[in-house]
N, C-alpha and C positions, 0 to 999 in steps of 0.2 A: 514614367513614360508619358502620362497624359500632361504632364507638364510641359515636358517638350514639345510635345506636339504642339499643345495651345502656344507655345513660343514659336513657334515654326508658323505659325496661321497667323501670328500676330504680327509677325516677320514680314511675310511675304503680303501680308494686307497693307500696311506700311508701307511697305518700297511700290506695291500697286497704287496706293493714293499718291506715292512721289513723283511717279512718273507718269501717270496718266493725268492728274489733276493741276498740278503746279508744276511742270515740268520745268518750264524756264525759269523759275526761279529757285530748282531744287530743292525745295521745301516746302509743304504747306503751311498756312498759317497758324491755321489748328485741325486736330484730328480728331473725330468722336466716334468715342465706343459705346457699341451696348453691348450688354452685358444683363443676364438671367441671375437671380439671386443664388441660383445652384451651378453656377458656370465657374472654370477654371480659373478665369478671367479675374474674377473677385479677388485670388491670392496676388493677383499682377499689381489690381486698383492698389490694394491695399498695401502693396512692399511701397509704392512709389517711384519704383526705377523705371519704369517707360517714361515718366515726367524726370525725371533727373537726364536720361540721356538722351532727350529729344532738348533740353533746357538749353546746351549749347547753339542750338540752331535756331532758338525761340519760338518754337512750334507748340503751343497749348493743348494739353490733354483734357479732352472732358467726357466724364464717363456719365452716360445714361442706362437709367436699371429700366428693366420688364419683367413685367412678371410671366411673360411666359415669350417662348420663338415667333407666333405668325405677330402679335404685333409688331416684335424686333423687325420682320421683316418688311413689314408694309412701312416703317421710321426708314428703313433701309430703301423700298423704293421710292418713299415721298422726299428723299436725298436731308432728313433732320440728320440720319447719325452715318456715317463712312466705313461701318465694319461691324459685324460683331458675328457672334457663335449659335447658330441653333442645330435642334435635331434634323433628321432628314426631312418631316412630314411638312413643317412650313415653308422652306424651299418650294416642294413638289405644289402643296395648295397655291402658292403665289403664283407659279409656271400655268398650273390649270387655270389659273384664274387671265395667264396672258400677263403678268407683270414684266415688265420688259431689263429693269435692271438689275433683277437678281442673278449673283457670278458667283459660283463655286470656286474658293480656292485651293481646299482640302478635305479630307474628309477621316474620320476615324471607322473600323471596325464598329457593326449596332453591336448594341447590349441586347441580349436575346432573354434574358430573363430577368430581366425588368417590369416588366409593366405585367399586371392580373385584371381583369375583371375582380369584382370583390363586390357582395351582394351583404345585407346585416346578418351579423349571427344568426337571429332567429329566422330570418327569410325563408319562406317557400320554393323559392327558385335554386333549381340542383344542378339546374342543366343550361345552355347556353337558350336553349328552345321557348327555354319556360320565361325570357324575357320580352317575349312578344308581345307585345300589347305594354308594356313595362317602360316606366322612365330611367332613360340611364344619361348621365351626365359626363360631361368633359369640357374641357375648353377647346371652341372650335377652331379646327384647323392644327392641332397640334397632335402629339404621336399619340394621346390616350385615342383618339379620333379616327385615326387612323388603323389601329388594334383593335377598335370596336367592327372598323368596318372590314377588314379583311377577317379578326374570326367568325361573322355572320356570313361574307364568302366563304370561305373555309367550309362551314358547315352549311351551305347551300341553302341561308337562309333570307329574306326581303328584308332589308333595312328599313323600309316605308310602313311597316305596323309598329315597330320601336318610335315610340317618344323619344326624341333627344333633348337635349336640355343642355345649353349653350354658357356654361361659369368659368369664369376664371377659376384655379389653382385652390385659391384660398376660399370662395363661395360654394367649388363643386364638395370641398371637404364639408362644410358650412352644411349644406342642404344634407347630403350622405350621414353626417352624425345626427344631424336632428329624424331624419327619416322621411324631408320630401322626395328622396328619389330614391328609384329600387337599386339602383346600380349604378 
């Protein structure tokens, strides 16, 4: 099913770069995708059939990877890539931020149980409370980011005495194993 869907998104982002970009020539010349190392997307790059049936019409496929959505998004509004897949949270950050060219073209059901807080085994923190004053890490702008900051609403609590601590994917794991951050 989630295949579909990403063929459905891939679809309909295609035929939107056809007709709003290169209308009169019915074609563009080339199309660029990004694309997240954990994204759908990847099984497409890698069958090769978007370049195969876009080949009759000589349109160039070229895929760029991120390592995570709010950059995809900011390549998306600085007009380098014409499409690609993220979660809800970097949409909404780019919109708060006033980005003008971000366009929804679909959107899937969230994953509700997904994402944890996750503090070290031995850690003294038991409780959402007890990270106050405590560095917790994410990459800014994306849905860890967003999970921090709505379960401190949730629990009616100030996000201004949490340390945040701004890593990418692979450095916030990076700092979390070694033990410079609590969370």
């Amino acid at each position: 099913m989630a295949f579909r869907l990403l063929k459905h998104i891939l679809a309909a982002s295609c035929f939107a770069l056809m007709c709003s970009a290169h209308a009169d020539e019915g074609y563009p010349a080339q199309i660029r995708i990004a694309i997240q190392k954990s994204d759908g997307l990847v099984a497409l790059r890698a069958s090769g059939k978007l370049e195969q049936a876009f080949a009759p019409h000589h349109v160039k496929v070229t895929w760029h990877e991120f390592v995570y959505g709010a950059p995809l998004v900011e390549a998306i509004n600085a007009g380098d890539v014409d499409v690609g897949t993220v979660g809800s949270t970097p949409p909404i950050m780019a919109q708060a931020d006033a980005v003008p060219s971000v366009v929804y073209i679909a959107y899937a059901p969230k994953l509700v149980k997904s994402y944890a807080i996750t503090v070290p085994k031995d850690s003294p923190v038991n409780d959402l409370r007890d990270l106050k004053g405590k560095k917790i890490v994410f990459a800014k702008g994306s849905q860890g980011h967003l999970f921090v900051l709505k379960a401190m609403q949730d629990a009616h609590m100030d996000p201004d005495p949490a340390q945040f601590a701004y890593l990418s994917y692979g450095d916030a794991r990076s700092a979390f194993e070694r033990g410079f951050v609590d969370a």
